[in-house]
C-alpha positions as CSV (number, residue, x, y, z in Angstrom):
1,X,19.6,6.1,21.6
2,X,16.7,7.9,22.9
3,X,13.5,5.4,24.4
4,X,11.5,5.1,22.0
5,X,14.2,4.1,19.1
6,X,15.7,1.3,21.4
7,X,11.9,0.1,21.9
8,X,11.4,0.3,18.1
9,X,14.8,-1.4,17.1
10,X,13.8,-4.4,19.2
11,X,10.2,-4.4,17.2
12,X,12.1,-4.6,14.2
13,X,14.5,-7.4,15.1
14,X,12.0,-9.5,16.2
15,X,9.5,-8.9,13.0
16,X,12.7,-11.7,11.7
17,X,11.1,-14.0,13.6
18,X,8.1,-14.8,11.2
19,X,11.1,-15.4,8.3
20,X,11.5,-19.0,10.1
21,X,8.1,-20.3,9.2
22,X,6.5,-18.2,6.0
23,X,8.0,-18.2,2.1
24,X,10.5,-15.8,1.1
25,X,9.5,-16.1,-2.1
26,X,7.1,-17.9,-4.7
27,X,7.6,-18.9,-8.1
28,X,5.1,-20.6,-10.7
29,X,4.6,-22.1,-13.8
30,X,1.5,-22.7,-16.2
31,X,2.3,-25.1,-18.8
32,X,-0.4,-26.3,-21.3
33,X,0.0,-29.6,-20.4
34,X,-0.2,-28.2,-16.0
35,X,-2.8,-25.6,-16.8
36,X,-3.6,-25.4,-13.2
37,X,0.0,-24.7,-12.6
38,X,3.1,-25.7,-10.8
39,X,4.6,-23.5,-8.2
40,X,7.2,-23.9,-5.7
41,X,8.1,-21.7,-2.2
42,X,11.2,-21.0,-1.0
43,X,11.7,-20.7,2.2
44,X,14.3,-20.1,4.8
45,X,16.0,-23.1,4.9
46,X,14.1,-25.0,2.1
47,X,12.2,-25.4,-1.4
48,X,8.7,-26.9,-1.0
49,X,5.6,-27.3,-3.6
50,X,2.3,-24.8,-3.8
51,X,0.8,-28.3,-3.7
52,X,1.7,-31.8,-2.3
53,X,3.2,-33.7,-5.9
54,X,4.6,-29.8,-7.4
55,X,8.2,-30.3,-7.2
56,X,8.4,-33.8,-8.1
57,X,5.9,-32.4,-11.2
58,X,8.2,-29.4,-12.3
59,X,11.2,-32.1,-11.8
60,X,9.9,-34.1,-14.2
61,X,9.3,-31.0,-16.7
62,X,12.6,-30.1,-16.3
63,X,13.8,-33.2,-17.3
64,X,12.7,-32.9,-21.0
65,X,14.1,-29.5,-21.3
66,X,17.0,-30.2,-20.1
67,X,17.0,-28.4,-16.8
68,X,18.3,-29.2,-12.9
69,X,16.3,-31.6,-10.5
70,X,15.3,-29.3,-7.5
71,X,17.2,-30.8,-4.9
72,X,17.2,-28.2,-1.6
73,X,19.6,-30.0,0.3
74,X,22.4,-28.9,-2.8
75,X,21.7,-25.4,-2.6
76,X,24.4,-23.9,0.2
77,X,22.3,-20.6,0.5
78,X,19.8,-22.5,2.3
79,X,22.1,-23.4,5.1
80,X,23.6,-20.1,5.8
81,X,20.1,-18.3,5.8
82,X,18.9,-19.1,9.0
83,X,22.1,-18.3,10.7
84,X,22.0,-14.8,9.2
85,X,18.8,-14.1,10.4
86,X,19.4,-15.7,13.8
87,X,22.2,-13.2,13.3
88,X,20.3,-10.0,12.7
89,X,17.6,-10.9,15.2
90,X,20.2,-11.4,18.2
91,X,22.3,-8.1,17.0
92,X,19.2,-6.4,16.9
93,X,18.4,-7.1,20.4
94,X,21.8,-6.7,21.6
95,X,21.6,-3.3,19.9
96,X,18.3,-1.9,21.5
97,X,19.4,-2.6,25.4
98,X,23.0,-1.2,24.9
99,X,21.2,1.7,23.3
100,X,24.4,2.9,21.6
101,X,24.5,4.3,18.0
102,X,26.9,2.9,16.8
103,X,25.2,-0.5,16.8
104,X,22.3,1.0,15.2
105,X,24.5,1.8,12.1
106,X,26.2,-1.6,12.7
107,X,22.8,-3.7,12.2
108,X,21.5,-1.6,9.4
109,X,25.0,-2.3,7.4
110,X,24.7,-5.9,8.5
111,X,21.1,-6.0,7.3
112,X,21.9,-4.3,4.1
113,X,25.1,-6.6,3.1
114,X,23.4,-9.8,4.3
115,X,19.9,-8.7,2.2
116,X,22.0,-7.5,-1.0
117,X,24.3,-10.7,-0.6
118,X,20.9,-13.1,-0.3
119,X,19.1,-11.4,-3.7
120,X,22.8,-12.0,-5.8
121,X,22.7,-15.3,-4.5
122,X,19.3,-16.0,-5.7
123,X,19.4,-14.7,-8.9
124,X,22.8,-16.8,-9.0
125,X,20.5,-19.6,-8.4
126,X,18.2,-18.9,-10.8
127,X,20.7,-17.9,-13.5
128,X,22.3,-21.2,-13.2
129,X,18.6,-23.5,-13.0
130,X,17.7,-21.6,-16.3
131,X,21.3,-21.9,-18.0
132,X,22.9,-24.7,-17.1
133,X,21.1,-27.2,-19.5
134,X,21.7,-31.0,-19.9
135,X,23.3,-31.5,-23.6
136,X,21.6,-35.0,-23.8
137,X,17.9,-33.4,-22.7
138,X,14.9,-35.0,-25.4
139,X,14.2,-31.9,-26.4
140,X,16.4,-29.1,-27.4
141,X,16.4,-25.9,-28.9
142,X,19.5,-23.9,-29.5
143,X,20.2,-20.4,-27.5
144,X,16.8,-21.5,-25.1
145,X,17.1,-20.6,-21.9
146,X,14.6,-21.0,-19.1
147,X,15.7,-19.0,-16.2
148,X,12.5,-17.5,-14.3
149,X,12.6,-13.8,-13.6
150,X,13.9,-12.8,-10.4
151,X,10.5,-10.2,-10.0
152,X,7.4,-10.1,-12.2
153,X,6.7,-12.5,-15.2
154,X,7.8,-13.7,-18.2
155,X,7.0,-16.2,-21.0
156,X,9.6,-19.2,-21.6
157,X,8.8,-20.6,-25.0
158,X,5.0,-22.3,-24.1
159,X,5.6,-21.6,-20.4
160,X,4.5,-18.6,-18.5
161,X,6.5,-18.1,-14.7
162,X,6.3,-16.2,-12.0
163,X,8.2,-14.9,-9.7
164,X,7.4,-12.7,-6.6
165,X,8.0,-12.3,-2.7
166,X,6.3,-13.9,-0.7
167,X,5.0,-13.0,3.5
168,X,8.7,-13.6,4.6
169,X,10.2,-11.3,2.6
170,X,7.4,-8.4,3.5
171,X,8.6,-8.8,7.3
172,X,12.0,-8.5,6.3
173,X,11.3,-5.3,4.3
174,X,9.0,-3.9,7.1
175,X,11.8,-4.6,9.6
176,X,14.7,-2.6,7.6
177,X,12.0,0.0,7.1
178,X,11.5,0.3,10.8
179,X,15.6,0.4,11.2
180,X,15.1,3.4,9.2
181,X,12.7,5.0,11.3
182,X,14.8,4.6,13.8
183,X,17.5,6.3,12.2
184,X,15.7,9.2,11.1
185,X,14.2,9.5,14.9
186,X,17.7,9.5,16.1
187,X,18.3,12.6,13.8
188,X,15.7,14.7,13.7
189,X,16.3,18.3,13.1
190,X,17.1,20.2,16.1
191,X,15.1,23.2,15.1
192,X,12.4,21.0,15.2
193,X,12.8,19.4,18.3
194,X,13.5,23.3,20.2
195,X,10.3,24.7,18.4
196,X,8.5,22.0,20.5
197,X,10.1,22.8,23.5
198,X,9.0,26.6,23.1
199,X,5.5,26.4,22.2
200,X,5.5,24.2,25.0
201,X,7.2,27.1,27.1
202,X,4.6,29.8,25.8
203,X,1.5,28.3,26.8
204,X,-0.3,25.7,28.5
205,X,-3.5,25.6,25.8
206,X,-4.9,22.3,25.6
207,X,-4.6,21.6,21.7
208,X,-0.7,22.1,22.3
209,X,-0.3,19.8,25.3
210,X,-2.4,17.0,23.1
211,X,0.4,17.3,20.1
212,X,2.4,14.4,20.2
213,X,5.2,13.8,22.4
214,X,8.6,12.9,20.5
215,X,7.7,9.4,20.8
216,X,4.5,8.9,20.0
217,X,4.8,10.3,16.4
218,X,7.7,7.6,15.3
219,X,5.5,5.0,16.9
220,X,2.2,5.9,14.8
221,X,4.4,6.0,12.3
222,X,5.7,2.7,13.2
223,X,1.9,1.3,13.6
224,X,0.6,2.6,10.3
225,X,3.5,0.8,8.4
226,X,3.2,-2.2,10.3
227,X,-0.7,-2.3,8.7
228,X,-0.4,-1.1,5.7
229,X,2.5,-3.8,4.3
230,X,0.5,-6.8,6.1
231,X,-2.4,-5.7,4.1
232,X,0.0,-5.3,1.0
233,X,0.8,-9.0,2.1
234,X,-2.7,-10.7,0.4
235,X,-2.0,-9.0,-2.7
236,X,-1.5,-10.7,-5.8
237,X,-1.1,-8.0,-8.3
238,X,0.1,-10.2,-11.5
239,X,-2.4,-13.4,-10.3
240,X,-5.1,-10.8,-9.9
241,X,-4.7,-9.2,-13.3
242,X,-4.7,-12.7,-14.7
243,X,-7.9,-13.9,-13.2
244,X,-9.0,-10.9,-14.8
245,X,-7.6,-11.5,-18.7
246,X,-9.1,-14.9,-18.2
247,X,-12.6,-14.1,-16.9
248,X,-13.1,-11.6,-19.7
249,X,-12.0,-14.0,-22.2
250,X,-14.0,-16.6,-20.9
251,X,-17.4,-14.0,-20.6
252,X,-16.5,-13.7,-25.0
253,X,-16.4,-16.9,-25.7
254,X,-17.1,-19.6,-23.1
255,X,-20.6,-21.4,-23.3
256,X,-21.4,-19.4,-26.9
257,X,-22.2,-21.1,-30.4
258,X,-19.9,-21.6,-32.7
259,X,-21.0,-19.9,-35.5
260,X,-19.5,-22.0,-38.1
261,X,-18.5,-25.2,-37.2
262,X,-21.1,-26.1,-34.7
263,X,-20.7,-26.7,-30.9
264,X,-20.2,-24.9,-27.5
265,X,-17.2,-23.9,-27.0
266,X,-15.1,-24.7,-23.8
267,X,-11.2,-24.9,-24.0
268,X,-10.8,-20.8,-25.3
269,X,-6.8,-21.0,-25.9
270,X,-8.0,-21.8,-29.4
271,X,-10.9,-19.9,-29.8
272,X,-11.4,-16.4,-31.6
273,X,-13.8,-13.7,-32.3
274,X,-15.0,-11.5,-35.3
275,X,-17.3,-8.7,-35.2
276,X,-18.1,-6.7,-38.6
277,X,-18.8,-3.2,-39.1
278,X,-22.4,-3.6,-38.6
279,X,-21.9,-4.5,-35.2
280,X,-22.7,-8.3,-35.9
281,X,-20.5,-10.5,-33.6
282,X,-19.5,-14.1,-34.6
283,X,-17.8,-17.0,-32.3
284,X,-16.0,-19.7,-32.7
285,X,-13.9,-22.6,-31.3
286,X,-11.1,-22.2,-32.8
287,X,-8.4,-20.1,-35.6
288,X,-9.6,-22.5,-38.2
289,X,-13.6,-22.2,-38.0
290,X,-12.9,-18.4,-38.2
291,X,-11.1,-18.7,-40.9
292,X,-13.4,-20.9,-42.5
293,X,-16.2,-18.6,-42.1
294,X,-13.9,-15.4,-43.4
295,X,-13.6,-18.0,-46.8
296,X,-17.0,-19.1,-47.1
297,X,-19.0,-15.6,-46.4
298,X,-16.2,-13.7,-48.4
299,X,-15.7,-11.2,-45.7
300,X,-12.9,-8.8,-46.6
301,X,-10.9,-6.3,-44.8
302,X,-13.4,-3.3,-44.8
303,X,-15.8,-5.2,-43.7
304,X,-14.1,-6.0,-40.1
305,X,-14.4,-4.2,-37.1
306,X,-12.1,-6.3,-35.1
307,X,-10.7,-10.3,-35.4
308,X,-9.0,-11.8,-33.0
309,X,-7.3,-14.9,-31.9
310,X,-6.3,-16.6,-28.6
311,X,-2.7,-16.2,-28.0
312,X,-1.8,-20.1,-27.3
313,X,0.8,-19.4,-25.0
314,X,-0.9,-17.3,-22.6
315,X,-3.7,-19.2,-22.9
316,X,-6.9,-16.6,-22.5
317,X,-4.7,-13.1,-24.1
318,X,-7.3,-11.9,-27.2
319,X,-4.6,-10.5,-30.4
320,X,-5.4,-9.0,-33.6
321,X,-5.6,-12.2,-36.4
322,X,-4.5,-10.4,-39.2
323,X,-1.2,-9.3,-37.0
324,X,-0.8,-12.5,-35.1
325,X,1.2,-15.3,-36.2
326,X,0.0,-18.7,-36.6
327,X,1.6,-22.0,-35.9
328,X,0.6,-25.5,-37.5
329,X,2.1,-28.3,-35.5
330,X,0.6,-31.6,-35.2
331,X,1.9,-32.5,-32.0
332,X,-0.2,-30.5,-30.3
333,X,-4.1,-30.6,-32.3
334,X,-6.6,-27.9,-32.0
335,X,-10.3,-28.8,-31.5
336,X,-11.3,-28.4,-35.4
337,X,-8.3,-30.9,-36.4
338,X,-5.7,-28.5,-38.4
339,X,-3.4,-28.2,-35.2
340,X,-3.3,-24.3,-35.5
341,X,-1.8,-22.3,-32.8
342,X,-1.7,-18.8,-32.0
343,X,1.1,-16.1,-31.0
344,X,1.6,-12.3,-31.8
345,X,5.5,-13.0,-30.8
346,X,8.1,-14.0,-32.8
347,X,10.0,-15.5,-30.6
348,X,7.3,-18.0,-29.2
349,X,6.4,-18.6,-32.5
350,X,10.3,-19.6,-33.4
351,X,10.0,-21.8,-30.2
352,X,6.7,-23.2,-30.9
353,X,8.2,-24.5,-34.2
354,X,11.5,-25.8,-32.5
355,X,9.2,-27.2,-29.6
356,X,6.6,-29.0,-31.7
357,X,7.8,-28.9,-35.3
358,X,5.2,-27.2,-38.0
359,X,5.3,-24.2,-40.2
360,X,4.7,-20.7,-39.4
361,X,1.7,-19.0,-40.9
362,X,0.4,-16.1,-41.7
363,X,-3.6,-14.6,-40.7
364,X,-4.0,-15.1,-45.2
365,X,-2.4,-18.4,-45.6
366,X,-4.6,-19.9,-43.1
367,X,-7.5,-18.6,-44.4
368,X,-6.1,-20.2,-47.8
369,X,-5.2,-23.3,-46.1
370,X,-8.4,-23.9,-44.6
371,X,-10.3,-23.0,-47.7
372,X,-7.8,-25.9,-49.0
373,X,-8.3,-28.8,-46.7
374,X,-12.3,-28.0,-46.0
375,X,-13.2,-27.8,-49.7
376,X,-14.7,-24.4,-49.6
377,X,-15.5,-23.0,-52.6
């Protein structure tokens, strides 16, 4: 292998190193009853909480569903991990002072097996703390599962989780990336690599002697990859765009009037929002006042610019009323008293009903049902 491979192969084992002490991965939870969330990292050889009392929290969660205690010490992956990447790390190095190619392709296959063999076995994980559910769990709902996605987000009846890498696993990709430099360095084209040699030949002009030498342009490449994914690192792509849902939502309604029964309002998971067609916009603190102001004022469909609801499970998510669907449980109240909660899903809504009991509803019968139980005339 030529110099400058052997030098970056060596970079690349040791950018392992990090994979002792940061999370591979980090997955969350917002519950209505943790609105804060719960959140858990794992790491190399270990599962820890975002915060101090997380764990033991989403432990006792899982209990009522039905799901697994998080117990690190009986998951096997975590005492094999650290010996892989011990593994790759030392093979790496090995590999960049011999300097032969054929332990270049031997660390790359190692890296790929061992990295495709470590994602099955997660999602293994995962699969079986979502599926394998206690029969004698206090709540149950038939064909539930609760397994968290292996990447993105995803809603589990009146839980939303998360799941996504975490600064570990950004070193690991940036250190297969950089085998993969090396790889490409080793083979350049050999057209390429003669051109350079005869305009070198030709002339002695100082804006050719400045073009890079063979090494130098793998290294820069080597440098600005190195920045960029460490910068990728304090992203938070799905947290960010829910900071933003929530912010908006809040700017509608938080801290406004409601315009028909009275008060500020503060919790917006129940809240709504009318505006007609002469650009009047009305508030309010929950799916009942609105529809208690839709019965009262007679406002009818042509006279609606947009009505919408808080979608309960998500919590700050603005849906179309007349297209949502509505769930009356009383084991979990609103703040106007006629327990009315919000979805645009029909599965949540199925679960919602399973999970708290109640009736499903739709945008008309609780305007009826709250003309009903208020008395409006």
């Amino acid at each position: 292998m030529r110099k400058e491979s052997r030098l970056i192969l060596a970079l690349a084992a040791l950018l392992l190193l990090p994979v002792f002490f940061l999370p591979l991965w980090s997955i969350g939870v917002v519950a209505p009853q943790y609105s804060d969330g719960l959140g858990m990292y794992i790491m190399i050889d270990d599962v820890v909480g975002h915060e101090r009392h997380d764990i033991q929290n989403l432990n006792i969660l899982n209990h009522y569903i039905g799901m697994q205690p998080i117990v690190p010490e009986e998951v096997p992956a975590l005492d094999i991990m650290p010996w892989a990447v011990a593994f790759l790390i030392g093979f790496g190095l090995l590999a960049a002072v011999v300097g032969r190619r054929f332990m270049l392709y031997g660390w790359l296959g190692s890296f790929g097996v061992l990295g495709a063999a470590g994602m099955v076995e997660f999602y293994r994980w995962l699969y079986d703390y979502g599926h394998n559910l206690d029969p004698t769990a206090p709540i149950k709902i038939p064909g539930m599962t609760y397994q968290p996605p292996l990447i993105g987000t995803e809603q589990l009846l009146n839980m939303h989780a998360s799941s996504w890498p975490s600064w570990g696993t950004l070193f690991i990709t940036l250190s297969i990336l950089l085998g993969g430099l090396v790889l490409w360095n080793e083979f350049r084209p050999i057209r390429f690599l003669q051109w350079k040699r005869d305009q070198k030949d030709r002339t002695e002009d100082r804006t050719v002697r400045t073009r890079p030498r063979s090494g130098q342009l793998p290294t820069a490449a080597a440098i600005v990859s190195l920045v960029a994914l460490l910068g990728a690192c304090g992203q938070a792509p799905q947290a960010s765009a829910e900071a933003e849902s929530y912010d908006q939502t809040r700017s509608v309604l938080a801290g406004h009037e409601d315009d028909y029964c009275g008060g500020t309002i503060g919790e917006i998971r129940f809240g709504g929002e009318l505006v007609t067609t002469d650009g009047d916009t009305f508030r309010f603190l929950s799916t009942e006042c609105m529809a208690g102001f839709v019965a009262e004022n007679g406002i009818a469909n042509g006279q609606v610019r947009s009505m919408k609801v808080v979608e309960y499970t998500h919590g700050s998510r603005l849906i179309d009323a007349r297209e949502a669907r509505f769930v009356r449980s009383e084991q979990h109240s609103s703040p106007s008293g006629l327990d009315i909660l919000a979805t645009d899903r029909e599965l949540i809504a199925y679960n919602l009903r399973r999970f708290f009991g109640g009736d499903e509803l739709s945008w008309d019968e609780v305007v009826e049902l709250v003309r009903h139980e208020w008395d409006i005339r």
